[in-house]
TORKOL-4160 file (C-alpha; in steps of 0.2 Angstrom, whole numbers, padded with zeros to 4 digits, m for minus):
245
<pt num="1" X="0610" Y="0412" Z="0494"/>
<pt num="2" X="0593" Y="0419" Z="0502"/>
<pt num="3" X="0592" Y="0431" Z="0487"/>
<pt num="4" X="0590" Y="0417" Z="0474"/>
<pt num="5" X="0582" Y="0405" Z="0481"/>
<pt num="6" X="0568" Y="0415" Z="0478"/>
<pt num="7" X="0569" Y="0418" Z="0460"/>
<pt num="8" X="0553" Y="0415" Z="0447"/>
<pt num="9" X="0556" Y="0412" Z="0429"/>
<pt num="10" X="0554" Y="0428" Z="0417"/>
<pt num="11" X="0538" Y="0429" Z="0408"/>
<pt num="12" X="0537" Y="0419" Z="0393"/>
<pt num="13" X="0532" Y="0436" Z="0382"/>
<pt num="14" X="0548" Y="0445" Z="0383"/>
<pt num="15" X="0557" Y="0433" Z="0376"/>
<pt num="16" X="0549" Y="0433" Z="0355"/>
<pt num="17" X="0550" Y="0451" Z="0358"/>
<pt num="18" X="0568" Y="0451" Z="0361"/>
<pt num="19" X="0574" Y="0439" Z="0351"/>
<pt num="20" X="0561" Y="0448" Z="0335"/>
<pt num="21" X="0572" Y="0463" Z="0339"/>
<pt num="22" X="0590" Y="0456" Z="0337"/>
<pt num="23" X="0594" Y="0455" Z="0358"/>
<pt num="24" X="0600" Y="0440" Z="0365"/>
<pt num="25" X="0590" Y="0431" Z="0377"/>
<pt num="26" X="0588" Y="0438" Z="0397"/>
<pt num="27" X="0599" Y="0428" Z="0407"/>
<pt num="28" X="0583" Y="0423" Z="0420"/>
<pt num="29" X="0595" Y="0425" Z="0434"/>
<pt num="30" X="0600" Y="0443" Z="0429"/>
<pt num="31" X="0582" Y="0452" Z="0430"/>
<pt num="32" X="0572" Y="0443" Z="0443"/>
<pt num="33" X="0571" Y="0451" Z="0458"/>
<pt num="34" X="0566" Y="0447" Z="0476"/>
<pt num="35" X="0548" Y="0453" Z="0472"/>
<pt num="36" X="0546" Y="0441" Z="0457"/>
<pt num="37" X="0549" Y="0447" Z="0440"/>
<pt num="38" X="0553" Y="0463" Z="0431"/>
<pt num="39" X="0542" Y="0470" Z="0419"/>
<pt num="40" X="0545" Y="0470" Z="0400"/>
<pt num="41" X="0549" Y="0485" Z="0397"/>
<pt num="42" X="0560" Y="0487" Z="0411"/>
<pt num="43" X="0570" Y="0469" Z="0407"/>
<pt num="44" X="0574" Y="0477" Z="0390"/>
<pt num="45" X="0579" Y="0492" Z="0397"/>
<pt num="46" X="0592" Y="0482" Z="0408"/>
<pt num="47" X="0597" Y="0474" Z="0395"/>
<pt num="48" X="0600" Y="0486" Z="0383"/>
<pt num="49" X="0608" Y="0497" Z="0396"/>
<pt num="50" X="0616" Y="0485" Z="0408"/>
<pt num="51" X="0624" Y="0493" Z="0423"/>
<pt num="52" X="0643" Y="0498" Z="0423"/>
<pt num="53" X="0658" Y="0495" Z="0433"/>
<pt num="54" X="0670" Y="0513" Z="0434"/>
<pt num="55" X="0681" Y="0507" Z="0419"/>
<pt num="56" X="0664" Y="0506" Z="0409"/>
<pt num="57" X="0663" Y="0488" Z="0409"/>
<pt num="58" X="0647" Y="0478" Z="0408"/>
<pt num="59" X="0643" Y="0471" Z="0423"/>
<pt num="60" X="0640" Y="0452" Z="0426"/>
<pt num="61" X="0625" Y="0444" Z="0427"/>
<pt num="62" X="0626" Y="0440" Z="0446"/>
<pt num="63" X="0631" Y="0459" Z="0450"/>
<pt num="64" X="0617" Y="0466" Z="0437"/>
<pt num="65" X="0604" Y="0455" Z="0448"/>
<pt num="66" X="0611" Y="0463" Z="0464"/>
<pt num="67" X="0610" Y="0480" Z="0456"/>
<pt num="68" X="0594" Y="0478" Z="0454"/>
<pt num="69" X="0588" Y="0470" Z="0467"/>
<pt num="70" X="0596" Y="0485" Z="0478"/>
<pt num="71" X="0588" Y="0499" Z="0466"/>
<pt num="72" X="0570" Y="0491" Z="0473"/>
<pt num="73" X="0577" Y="0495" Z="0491"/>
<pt num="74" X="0583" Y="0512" Z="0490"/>
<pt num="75" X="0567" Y="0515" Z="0480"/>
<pt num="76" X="0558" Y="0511" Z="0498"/>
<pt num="77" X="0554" Y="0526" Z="0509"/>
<pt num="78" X="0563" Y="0518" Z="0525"/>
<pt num="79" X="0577" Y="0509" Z="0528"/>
<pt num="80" X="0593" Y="0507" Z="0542"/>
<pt num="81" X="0611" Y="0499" Z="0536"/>
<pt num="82" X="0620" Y="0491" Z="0551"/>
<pt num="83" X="0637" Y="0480" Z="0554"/>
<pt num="84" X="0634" Y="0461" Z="0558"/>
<pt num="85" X="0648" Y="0451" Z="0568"/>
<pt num="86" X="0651" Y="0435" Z="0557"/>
<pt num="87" X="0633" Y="0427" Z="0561"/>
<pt num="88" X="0629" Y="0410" Z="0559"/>
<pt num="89" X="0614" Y="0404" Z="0547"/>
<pt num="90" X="0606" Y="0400" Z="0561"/>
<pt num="91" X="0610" Y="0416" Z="0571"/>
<pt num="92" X="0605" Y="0427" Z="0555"/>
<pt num="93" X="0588" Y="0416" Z="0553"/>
<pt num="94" X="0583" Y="0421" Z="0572"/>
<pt num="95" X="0586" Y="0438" Z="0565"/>
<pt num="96" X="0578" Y="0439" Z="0549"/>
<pt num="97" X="0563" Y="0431" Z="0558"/>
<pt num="98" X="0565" Y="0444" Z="0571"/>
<pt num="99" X="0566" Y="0458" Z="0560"/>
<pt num="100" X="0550" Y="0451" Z="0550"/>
<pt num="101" X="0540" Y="0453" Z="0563"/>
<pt num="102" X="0541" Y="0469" Z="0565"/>
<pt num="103" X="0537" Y="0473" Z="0547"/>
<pt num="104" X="0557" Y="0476" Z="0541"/>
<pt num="105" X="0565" Y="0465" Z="0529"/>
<pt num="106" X="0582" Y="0458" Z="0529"/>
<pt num="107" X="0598" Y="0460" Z="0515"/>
<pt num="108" X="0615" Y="0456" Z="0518"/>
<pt num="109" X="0621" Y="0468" Z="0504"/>
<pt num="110" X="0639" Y="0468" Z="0494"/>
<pt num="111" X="0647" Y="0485" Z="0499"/>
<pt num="112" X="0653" Y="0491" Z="0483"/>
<pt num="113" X="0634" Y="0484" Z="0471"/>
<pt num="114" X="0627" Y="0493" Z="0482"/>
<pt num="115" X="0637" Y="0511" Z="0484"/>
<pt num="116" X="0636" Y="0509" Z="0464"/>
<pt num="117" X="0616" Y="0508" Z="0466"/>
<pt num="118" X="0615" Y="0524" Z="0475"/>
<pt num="119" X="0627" Y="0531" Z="0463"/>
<pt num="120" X="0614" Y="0528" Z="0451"/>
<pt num="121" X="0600" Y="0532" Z="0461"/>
<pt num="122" X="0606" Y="0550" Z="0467"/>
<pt num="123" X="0610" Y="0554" Z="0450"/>
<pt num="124" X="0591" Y="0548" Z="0444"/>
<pt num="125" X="0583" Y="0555" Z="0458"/>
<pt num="126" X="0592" Y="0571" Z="0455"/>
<pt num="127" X="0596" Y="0572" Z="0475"/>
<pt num="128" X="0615" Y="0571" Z="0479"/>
<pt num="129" X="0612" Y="0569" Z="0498"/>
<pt num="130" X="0608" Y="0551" Z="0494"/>
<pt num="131" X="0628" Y="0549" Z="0491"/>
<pt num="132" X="0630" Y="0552" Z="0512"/>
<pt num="133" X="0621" Y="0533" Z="0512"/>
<pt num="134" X="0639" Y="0527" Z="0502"/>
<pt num="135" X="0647" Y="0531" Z="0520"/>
<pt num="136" X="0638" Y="0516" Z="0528"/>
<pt num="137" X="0643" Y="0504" Z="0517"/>
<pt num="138" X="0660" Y="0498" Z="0527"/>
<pt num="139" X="0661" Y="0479" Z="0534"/>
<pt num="140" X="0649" Y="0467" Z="0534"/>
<pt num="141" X="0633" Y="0478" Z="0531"/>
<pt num="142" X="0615" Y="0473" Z="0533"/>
<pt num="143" X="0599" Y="0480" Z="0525"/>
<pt num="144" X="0583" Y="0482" Z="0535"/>
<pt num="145" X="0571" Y="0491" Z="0522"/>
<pt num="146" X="0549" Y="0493" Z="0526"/>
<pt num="147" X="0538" Y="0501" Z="0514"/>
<pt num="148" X="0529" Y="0510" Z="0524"/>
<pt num="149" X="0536" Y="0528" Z="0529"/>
<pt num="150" X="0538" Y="0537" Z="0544"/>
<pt num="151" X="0522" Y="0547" Z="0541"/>
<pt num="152" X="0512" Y="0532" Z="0540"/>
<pt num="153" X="0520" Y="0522" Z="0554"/>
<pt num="154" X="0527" Y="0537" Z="0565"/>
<pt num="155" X="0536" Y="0528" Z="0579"/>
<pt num="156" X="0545" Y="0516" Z="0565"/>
<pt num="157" X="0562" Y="0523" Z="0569"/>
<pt num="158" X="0559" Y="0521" Z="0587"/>
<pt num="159" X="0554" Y="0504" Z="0584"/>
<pt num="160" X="0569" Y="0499" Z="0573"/>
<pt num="161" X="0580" Y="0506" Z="0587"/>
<pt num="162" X="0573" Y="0496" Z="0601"/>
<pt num="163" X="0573" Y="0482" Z="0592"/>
<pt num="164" X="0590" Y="0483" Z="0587"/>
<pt num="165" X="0596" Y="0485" Z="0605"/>
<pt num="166" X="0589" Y="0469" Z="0608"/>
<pt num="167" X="0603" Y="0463" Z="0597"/>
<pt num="168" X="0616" Y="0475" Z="0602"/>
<pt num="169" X="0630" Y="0461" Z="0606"/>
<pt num="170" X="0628" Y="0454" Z="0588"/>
<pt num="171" X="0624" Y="0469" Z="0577"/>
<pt num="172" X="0628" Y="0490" Z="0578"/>
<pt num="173" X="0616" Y="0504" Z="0568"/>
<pt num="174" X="0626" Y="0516" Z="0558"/>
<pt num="175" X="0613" Y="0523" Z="0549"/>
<pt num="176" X="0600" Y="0522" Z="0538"/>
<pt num="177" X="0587" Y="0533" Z="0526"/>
<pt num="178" X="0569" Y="0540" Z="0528"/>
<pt num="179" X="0562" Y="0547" Z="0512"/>
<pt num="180" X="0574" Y="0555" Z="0504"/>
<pt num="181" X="0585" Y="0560" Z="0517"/>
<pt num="182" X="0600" Y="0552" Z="0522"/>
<pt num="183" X="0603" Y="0549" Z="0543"/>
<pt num="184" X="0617" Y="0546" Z="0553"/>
<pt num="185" X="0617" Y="0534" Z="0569"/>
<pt num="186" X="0616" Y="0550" Z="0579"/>
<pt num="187" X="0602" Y="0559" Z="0569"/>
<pt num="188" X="0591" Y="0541" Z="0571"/>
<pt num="189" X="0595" Y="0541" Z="0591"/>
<pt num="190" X="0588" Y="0560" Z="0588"/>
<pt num="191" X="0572" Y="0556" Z="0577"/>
<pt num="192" X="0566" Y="0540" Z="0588"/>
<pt num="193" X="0564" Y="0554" Z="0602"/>
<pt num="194" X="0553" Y="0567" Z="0591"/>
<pt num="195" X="0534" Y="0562" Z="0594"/>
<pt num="196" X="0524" Y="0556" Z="0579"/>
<pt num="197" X="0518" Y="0568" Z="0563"/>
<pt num="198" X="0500" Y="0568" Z="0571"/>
<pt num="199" X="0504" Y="0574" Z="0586"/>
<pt num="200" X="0517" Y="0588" Z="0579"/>
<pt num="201" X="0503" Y="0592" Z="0569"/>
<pt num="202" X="0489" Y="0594" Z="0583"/>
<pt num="203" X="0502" Y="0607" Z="0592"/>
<pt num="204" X="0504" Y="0616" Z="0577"/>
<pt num="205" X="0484" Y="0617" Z="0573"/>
<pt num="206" X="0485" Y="0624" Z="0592"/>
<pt num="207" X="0498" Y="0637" Z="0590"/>
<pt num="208" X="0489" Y="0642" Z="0576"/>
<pt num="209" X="0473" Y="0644" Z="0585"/>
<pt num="210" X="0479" Y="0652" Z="0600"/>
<pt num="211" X="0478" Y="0671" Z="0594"/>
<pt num="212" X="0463" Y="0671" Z="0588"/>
<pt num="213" X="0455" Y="0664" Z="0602"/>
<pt num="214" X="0463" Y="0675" Z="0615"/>
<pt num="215" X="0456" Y="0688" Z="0604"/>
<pt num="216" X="0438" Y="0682" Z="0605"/>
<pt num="217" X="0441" Y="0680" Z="0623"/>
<pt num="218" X="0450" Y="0698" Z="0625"/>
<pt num="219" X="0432" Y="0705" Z="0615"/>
<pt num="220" X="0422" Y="0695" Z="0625"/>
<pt num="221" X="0427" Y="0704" Z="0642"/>
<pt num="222" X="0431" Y="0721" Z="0635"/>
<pt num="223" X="0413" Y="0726" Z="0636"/>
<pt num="224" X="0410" Y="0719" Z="0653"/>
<pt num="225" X="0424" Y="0730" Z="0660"/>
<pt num="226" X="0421" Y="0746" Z="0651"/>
<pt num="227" X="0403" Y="0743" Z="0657"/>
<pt num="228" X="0409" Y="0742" Z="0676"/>
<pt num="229" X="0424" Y="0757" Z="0676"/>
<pt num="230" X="0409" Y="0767" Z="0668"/>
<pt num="231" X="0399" Y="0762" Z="0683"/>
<pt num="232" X="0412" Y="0767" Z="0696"/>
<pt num="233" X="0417" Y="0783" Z="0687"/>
<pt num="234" X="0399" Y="0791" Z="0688"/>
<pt num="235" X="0399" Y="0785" Z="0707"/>
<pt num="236" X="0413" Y="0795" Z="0711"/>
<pt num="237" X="0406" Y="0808" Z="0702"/>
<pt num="238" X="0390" Y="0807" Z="0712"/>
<pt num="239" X="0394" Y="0801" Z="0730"/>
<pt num="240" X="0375" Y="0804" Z="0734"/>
<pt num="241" X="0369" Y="0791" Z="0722"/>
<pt num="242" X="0384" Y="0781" Z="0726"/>
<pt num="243" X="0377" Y="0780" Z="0745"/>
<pt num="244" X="0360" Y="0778" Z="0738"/>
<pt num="245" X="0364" Y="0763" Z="0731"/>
């Protein structure tokens, strides 16, 4: 599997701690992530505190590496689920490397580690709407996650999108998360439309602008025109002067 082949051995200091404390030895499989290693403190926490099935059973090692090596994705501000077709390895290595380039990273995910991760993280995060991301999770699903946000890059859904079309015959979008908001296929087709933060901002800044300069420009002329209604009201006053002039 792609997410193992990556693995590093733990650090070498966790292991006295532990073993000083009465806690068996970290399973190296179970902590390291696709990143490299967890940190101490939180390799004991996992340990100490291993995620649970719904009967309230420990989870095994393999499942606790997945849980959380998914955790560290739907701790990233963007990603987009969508359904493969049976690819080969060769076919899924075109699209990882496809995907690559465009600054996205690639996860076949196991539906029901991760519907369990998000459990965890709505519940953490202490925002529900993540729980609308379980949805997704239905046939073979795949995980296209960036660190950089939509702020940051703001034609990154768009991108994603037109990518993904390239693809269309092999894969289908059904949604995905931005922040901490969870979208439908549906809203994504509506954000990729929505022109970039800057530019919502700039026509923002000049809605905001606008009164005050049409007042300066309404002060501006106001004297101007009183000056020349004056002048014509005293000429029809005075024809004389008027004709003199």
């Amino acid at each position: 599997m792609s997410l193992i082949r990556s693995l590093r051995p733990l650090a070498l200091a966790i292991q006295p701690a532990l073993s000083a404390s009465g806690v068996r030895h970290i399973p190296i499989r179970a902590y390291a992530t696709h990143k490299g290693v967890l940190t101490p403190e939180r390799a004991r926490y996992v340990e100490q505190n291993p995620p649970r099935s719904r009967r309230g059973v420990p989870l095994d090692e393999r499942r606790t590496f997945l849980f959380e090596f998914y955790s560290e994705i739907l701790a990233q501000p963007t990603f987009f689920v969508f359904n493969v077709f049976n690819p080969s390895a060769s076919e899924y290595a075109e699209l990882k490397r496809q995907f690559k380039k465009q600054g996205f990273d690639l996860t076949m995910a196991r539906n029901g580690v991760f519907s369990a991760a998000i459990k965890a993280a709505a519940a953490e995060s202490g925002n529900p709407a993540l729980l609308e991301l379980r949805s997704l999770f239905t046939g073979q699903c795949c995980v296209a996650s960036s660190n950089v946000a939509e702020s940051e890059r703001p034609r990154l859904t768009a991108e994603f999108m037109t990518l993904a079309d390239k693809f269309k015959d092999s894969i289908l979008v059904v949604g995905g998360k931005l922040e901490t908001t969870a979208l439908s296929l549906d809203q994504l087709n509506h954000v990729k439309t929505l022109p970039g933060l800057s530019h919502l901002r700039a026509e923002i800044v000049g809605l905001l602008s606008y009164p005050a300069q049409s007042l300066v420009s309404t002060l501006n002329t106001a004297p101007s025109t009183l000056i020349l209604s004056l002048q014509q009201h005293e000429k029809n006053l005075d024809p004389a002067a008027a004709e003199s002039s």
